[in-house]
Every structure is written in C-alpha cells, then in structure tokens.
Residue frames as a rotation matrix with the C-alpha (Angstrom) as fourth column:
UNK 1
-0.998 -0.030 0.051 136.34
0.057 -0.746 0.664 18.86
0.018 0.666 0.746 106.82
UNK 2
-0.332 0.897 0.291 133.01
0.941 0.297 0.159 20.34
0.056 0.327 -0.943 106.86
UNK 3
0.759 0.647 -0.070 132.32
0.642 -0.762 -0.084 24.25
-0.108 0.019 -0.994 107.47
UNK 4
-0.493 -0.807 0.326 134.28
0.869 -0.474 0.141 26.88
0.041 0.353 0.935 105.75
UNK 5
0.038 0.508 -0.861 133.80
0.841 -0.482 -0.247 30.08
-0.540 -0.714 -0.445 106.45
UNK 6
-0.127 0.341 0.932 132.91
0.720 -0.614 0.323 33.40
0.682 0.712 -0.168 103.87
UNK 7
-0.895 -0.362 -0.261 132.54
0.424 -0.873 -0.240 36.57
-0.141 -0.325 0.935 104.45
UNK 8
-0.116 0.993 0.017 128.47
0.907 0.113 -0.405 37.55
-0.404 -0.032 -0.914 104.55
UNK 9
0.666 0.555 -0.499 128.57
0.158 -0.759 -0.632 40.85
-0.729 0.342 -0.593 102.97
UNK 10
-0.234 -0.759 -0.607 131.15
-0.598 -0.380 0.706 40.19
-0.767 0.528 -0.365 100.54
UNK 11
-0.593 -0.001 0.805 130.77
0.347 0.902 0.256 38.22
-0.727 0.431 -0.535 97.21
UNK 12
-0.899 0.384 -0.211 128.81
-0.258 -0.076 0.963 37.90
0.353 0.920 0.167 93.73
UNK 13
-0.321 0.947 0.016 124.95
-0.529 -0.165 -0.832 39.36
-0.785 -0.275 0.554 94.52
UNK 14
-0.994 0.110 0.015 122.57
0.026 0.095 0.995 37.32
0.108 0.989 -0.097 93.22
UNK 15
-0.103 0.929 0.355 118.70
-0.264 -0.369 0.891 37.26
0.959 -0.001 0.283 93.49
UNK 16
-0.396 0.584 -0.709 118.34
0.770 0.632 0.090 36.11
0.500 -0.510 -0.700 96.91
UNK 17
-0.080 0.871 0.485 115.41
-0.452 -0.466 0.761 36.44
0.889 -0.158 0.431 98.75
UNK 18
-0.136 0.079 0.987 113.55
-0.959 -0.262 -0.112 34.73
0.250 -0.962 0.111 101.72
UNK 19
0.818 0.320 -0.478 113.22
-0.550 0.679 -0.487 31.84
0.169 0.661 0.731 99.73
UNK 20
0.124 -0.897 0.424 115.77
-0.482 0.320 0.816 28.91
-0.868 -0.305 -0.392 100.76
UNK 21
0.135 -0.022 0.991 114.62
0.564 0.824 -0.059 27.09
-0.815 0.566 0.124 98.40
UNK 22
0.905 -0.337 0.261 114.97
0.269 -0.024 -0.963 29.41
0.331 0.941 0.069 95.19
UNK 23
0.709 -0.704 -0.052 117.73
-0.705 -0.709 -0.008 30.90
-0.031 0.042 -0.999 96.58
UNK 24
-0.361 -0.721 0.591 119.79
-0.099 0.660 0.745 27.14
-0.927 0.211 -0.310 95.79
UNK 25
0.718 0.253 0.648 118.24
0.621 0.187 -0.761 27.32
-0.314 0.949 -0.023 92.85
UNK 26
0.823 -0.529 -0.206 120.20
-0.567 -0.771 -0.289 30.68
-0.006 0.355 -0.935 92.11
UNK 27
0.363 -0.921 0.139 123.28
-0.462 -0.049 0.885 29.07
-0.809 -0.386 -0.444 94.00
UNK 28
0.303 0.111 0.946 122.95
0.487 0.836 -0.254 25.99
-0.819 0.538 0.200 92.01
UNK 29
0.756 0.446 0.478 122.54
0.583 -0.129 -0.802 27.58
-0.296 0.886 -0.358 88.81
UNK 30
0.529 -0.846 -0.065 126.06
-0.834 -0.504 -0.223 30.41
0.156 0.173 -0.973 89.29
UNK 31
0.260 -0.787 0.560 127.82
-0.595 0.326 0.735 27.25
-0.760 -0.524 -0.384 90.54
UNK 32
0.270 0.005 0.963 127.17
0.805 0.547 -0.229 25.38
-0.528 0.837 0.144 86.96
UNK 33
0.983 -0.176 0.045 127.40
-0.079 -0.639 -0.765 28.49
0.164 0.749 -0.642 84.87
UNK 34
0.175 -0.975 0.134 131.47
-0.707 -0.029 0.707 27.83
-0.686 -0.218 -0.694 86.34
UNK 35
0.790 -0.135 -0.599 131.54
-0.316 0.746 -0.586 24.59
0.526 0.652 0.546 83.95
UNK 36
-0.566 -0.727 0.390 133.71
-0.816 0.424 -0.394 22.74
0.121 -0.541 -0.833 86.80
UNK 37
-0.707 -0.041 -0.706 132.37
-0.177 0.977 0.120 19.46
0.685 0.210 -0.698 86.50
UNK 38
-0.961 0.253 0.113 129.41
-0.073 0.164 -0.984 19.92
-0.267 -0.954 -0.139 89.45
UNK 39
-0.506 0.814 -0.287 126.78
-0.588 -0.082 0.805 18.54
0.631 0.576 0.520 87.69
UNK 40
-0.268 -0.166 -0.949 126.30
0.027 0.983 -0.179 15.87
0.963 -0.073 -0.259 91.11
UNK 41
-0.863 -0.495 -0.102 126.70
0.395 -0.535 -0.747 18.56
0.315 -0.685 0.657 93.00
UNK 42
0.186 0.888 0.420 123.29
0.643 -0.433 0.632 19.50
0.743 0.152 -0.652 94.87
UNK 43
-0.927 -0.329 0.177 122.71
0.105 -0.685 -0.721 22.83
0.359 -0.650 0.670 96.99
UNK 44
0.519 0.789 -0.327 120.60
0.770 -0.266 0.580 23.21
0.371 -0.553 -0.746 99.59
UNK 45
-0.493 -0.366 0.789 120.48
0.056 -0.919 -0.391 27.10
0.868 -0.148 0.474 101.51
UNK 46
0.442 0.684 -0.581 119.44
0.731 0.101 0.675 27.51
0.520 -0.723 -0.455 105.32
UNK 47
0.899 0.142 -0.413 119.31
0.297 -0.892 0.340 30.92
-0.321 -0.428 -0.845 106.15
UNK 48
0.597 -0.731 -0.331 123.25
-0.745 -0.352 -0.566 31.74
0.297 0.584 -0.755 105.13
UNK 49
-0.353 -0.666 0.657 124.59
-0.551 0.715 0.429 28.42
-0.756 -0.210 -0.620 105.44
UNK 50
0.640 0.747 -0.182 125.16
-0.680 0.439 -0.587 26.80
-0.358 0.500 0.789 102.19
UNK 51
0.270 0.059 0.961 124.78
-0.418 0.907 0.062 22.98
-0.868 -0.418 0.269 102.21
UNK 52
0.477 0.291 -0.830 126.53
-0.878 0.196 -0.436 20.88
0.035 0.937 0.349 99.28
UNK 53
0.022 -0.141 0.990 126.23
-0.396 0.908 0.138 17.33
-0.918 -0.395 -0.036 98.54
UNK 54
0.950 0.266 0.163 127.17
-0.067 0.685 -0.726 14.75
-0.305 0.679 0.668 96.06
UNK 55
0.466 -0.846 0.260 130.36
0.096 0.340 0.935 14.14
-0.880 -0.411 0.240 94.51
UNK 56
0.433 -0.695 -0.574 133.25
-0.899 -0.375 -0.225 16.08
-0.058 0.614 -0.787 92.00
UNK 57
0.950 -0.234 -0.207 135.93
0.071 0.806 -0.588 14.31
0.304 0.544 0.782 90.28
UNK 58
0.158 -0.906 -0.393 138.88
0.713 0.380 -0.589 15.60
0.683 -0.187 0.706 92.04
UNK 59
0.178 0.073 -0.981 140.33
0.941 -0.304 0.148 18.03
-0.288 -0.950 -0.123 94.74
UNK 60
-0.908 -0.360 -0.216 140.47
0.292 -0.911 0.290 21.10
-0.301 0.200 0.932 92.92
UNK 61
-0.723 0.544 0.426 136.94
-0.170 -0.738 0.654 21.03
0.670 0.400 0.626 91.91
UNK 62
-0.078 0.419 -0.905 135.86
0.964 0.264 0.039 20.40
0.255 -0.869 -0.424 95.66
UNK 63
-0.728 -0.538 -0.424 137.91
0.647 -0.744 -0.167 23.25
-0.226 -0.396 0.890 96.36
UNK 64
-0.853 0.210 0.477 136.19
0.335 -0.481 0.810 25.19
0.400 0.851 0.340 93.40
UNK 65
-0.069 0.906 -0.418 132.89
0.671 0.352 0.652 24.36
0.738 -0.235 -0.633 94.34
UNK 66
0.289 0.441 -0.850 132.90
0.925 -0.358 0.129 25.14
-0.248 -0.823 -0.511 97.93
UNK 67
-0.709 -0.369 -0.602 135.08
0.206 -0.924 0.323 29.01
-0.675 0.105 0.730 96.99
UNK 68
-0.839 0.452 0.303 132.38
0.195 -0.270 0.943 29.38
0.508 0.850 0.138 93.83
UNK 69
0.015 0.991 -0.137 129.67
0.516 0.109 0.850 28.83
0.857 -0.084 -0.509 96.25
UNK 70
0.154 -0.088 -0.984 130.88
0.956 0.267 0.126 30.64
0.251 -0.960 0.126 99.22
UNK 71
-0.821 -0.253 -0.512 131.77
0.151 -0.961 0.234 34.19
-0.551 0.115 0.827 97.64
UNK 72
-0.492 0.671 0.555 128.41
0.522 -0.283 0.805 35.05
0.697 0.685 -0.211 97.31
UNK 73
-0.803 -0.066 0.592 126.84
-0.257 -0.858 -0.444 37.83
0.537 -0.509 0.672 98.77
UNK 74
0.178 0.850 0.495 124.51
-0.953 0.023 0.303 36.57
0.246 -0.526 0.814 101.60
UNK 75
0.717 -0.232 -0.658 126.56
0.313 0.950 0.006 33.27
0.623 -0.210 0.753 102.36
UNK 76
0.016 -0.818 0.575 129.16
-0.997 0.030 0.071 33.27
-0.075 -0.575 -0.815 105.79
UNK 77
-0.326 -0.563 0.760 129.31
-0.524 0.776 0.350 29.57
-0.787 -0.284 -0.548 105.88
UNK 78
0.534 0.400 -0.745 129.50
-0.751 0.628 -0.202 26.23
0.387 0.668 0.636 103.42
UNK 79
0.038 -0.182 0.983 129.24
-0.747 0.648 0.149 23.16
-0.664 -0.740 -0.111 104.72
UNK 80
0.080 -0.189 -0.979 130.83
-0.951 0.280 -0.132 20.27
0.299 0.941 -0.157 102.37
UNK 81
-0.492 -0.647 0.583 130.94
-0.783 0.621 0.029 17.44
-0.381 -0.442 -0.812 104.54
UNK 82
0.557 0.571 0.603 128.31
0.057 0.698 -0.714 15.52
-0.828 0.432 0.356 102.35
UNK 83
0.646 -0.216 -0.732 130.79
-0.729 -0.459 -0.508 16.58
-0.227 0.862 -0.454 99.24
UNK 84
0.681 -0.289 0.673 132.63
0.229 0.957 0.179 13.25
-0.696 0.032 0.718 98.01
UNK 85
-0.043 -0.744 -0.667 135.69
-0.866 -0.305 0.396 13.28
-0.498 0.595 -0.631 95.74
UNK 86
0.776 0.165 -0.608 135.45
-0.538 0.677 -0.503 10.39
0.329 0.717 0.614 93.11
UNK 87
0.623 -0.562 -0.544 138.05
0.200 0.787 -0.583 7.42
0.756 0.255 0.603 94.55
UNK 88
-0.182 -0.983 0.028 139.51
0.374 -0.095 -0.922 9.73
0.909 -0.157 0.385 97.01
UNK 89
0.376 0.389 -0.841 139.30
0.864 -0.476 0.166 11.50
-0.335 -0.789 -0.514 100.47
UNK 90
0.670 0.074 0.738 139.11
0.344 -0.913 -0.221 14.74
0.658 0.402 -0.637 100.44
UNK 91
-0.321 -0.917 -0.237 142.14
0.880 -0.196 -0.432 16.93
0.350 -0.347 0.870 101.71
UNK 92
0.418 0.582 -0.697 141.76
0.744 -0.660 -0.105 19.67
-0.521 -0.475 -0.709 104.03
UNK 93
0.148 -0.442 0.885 142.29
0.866 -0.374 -0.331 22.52
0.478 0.815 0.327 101.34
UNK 94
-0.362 -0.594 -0.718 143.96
0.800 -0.594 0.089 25.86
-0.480 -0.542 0.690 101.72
UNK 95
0.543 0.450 0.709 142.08
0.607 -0.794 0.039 29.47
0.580 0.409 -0.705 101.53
UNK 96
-0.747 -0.664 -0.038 142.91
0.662 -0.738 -0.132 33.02
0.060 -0.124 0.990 101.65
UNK 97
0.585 0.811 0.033 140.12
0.763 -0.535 -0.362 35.47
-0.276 0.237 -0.932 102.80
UNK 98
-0.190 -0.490 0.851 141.35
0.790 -0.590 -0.163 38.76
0.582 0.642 0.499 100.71
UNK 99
0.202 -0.222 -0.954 142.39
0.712 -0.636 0.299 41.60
-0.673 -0.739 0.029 103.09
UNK 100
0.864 0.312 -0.396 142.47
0.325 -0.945 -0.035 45.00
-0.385 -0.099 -0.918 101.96
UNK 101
0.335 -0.934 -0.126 145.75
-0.838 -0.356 0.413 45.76
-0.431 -0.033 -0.902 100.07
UNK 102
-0.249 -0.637 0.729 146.39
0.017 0.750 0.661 42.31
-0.968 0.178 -0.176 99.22
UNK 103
0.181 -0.277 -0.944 147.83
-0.981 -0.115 -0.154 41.36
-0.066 0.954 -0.292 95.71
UNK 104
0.988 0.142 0.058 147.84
-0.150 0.971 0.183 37.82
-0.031 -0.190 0.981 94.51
UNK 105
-0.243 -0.930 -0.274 151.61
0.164 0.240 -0.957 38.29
0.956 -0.277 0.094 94.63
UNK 106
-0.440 -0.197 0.876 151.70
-0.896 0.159 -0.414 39.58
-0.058 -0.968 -0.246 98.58
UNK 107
0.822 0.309 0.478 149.53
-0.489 0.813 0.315 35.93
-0.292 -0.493 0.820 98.91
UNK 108
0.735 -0.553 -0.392 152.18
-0.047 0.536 -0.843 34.28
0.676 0.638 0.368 96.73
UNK 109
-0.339 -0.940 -0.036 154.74
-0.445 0.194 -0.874 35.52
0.829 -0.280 -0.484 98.89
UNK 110
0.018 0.314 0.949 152.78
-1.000 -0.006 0.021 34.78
0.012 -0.949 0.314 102.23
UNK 111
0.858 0.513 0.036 151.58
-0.491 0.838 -0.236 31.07
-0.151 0.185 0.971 100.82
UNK 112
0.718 -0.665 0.207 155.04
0.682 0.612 -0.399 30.01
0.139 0.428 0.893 99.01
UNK 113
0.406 -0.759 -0.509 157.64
0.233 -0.452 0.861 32.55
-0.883 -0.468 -0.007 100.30
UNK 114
-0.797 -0.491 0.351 157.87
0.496 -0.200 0.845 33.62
-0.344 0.848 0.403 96.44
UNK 115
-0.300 0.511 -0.806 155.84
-0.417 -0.830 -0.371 36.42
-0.858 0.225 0.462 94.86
UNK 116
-0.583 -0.069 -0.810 156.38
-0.805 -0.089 0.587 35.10
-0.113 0.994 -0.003 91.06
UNK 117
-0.978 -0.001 0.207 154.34
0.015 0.997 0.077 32.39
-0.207 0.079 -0.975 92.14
UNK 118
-0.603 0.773 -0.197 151.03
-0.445 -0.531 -0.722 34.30
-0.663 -0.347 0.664 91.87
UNK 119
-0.246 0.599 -0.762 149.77
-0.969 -0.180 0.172 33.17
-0.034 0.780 0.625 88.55
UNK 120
-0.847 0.038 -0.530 149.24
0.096 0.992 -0.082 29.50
0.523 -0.120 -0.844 90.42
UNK 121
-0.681 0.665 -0.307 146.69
-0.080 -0.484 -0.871 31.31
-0.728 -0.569 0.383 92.91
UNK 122
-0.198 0.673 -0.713 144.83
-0.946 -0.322 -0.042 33.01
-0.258 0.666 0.700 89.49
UNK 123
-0.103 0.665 -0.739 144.32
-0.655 0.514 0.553 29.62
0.748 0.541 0.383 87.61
UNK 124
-0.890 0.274 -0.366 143.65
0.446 0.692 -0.567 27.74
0.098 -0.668 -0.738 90.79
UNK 125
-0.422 0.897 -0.132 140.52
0.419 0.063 -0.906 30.03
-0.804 -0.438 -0.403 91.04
UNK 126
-0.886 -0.021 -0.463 139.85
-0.422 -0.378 0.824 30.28
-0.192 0.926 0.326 87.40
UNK 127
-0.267 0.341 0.901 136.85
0.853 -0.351 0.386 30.66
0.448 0.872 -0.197 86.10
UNK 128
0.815 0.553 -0.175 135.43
0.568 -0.699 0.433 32.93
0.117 -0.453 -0.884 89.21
UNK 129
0.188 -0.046 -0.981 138.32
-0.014 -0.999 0.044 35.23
-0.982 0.006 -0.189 88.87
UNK 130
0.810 0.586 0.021 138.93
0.289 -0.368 -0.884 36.90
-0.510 0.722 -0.467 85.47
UNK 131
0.473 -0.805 0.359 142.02
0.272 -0.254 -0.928 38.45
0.838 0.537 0.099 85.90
UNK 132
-0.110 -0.719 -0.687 144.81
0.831 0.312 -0.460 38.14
0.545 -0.621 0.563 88.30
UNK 133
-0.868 -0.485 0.108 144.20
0.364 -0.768 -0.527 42.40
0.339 -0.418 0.843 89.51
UNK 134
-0.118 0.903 0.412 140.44
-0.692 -0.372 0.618 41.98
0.712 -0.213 0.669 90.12
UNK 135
-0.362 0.246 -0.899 140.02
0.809 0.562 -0.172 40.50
0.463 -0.790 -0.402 93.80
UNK 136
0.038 0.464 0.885 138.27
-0.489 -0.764 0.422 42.47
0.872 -0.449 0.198 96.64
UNK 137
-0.971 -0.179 0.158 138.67
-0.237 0.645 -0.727 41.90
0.028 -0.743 -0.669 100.43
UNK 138
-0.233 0.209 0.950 136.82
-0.816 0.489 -0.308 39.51
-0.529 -0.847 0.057 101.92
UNK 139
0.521 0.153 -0.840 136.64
-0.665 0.690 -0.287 37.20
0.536 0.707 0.461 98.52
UNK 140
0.504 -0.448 0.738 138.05
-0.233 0.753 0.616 33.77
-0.832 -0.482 0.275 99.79
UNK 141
0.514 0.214 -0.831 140.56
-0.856 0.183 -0.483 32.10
0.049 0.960 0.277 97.49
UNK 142
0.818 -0.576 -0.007 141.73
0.556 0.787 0.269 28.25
-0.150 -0.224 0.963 96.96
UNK 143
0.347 -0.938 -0.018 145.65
-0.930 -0.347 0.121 28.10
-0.120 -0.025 -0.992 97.68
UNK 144
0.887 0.101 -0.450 146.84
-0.153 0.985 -0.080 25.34
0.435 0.140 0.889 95.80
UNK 145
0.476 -0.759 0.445 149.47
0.056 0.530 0.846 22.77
-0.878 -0.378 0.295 96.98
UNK 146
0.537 -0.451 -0.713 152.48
-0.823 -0.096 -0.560 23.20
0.184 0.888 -0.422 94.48
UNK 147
-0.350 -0.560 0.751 153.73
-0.588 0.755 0.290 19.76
-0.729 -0.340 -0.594 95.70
C-alpha cells in the first residue's frame, strides 16, 4: 500500500496556490475539520501528490484519511505508505471512483451483489458525504468490508 489515485479536477476546492507548503496547511486543516481521529496525522503537498504520515487508530480512519484527503480539487495522487494503524497492518482498502450515473445503490449492487446495502457505503464515508444522493463523478469512495 502506498499511492492511491484521485481524480485532479474533481473534489472539495480549497485555497490552493503555488505554495506546497500552505497548501498542507489547507489540506491539514479540511482533514481535521472531519473530527476522524487524525490529529498524528501530518500532510505534506508536492505539486499534486499528497504525502501523509503518522499514525490513526484503526482501518477505517486510514481509509478516511487518505478518501478525505484525496477528493480535493488539485490532488490525483496520495501516498500513505508512511500512514501507520495503531497495533495493526494496514489492509489494502477498497475504493470506488464515482462514474457518471452511479447511485450508492448501483455501487452496492456492484460491491456486494445487493443494492439495499448502500447505506454501509454512506456511513463508511461519513462525515465527507452528507447525504447518501449527493456524490459527483470522479469523487473516490471507501468500500467497506461487510465481513
């Protein structure tokens, strides 16, 4: 695990500039305003690869992390391989880049061969989405394991 790809013109605009450095400040700063436990969590930006290191408390708020920081508008890659999981290795997690048309049921049915399963998608990427009919293509989302 280390580079996940993003979609570079898709995602939540925020101030960047030419600035690597403020622009992790920004990154930094939307990725806390999530309140997912990534206070450990530093960001470094180099050019539209952003870099996070330090270390979450479990695999869902790896996951978080790297999807919170990756659907932003001027990021295509995030590289997590400095990203540590408290006690555990990290698993190679499952995303969905959003395609045109898609509904978090069609993923539901694609992911788990069951539409009604959608509202596992929504609070797997809860706080960054709102509500279950606001996605847009090229947003990435986490696809959790229902094992």
């Amino acid at each position: 695990m280390g580079f996940f790809d993003f979609v570079k013109s898709a995602g939540k605009k925020l101030g960047f500039g030419d600035d690597d450095e403020e622009n992790a400040k920004e990154l930094k700063k939307e990725l806390d305003s999530h309140k997912l436990g990534t206070d450990a969590v530093q960001v470094e930006v180099k050019g539209d690869t952003a870099i996070i290191k330090g270390a979450v408390e479990d695999q869902s708020i790896f996951e978080k992390a790297v999807v919170a920081v990756g659907n932003t508008l001027g990021i295509s890659k995030v590289e997590a391989s400095e990203l540590k999981i408290a006690d555990a290795p990290a698993n190679d997690p499952k995303f969905h880049t959003v395609e045109k048309g898609d509904t978090l049921w069609a993923i539901a049915e694609k992911a788990y061969g069951n539409g009604s399963k959608y509202n596992a998608i929504f609070e797997a990427n809860r706080p960054m989405l709102s509500h279950p009919d606001k996605i847009y293509p090229g947003q990435v989302l986490r696809i959790p394991d229902l094992g």
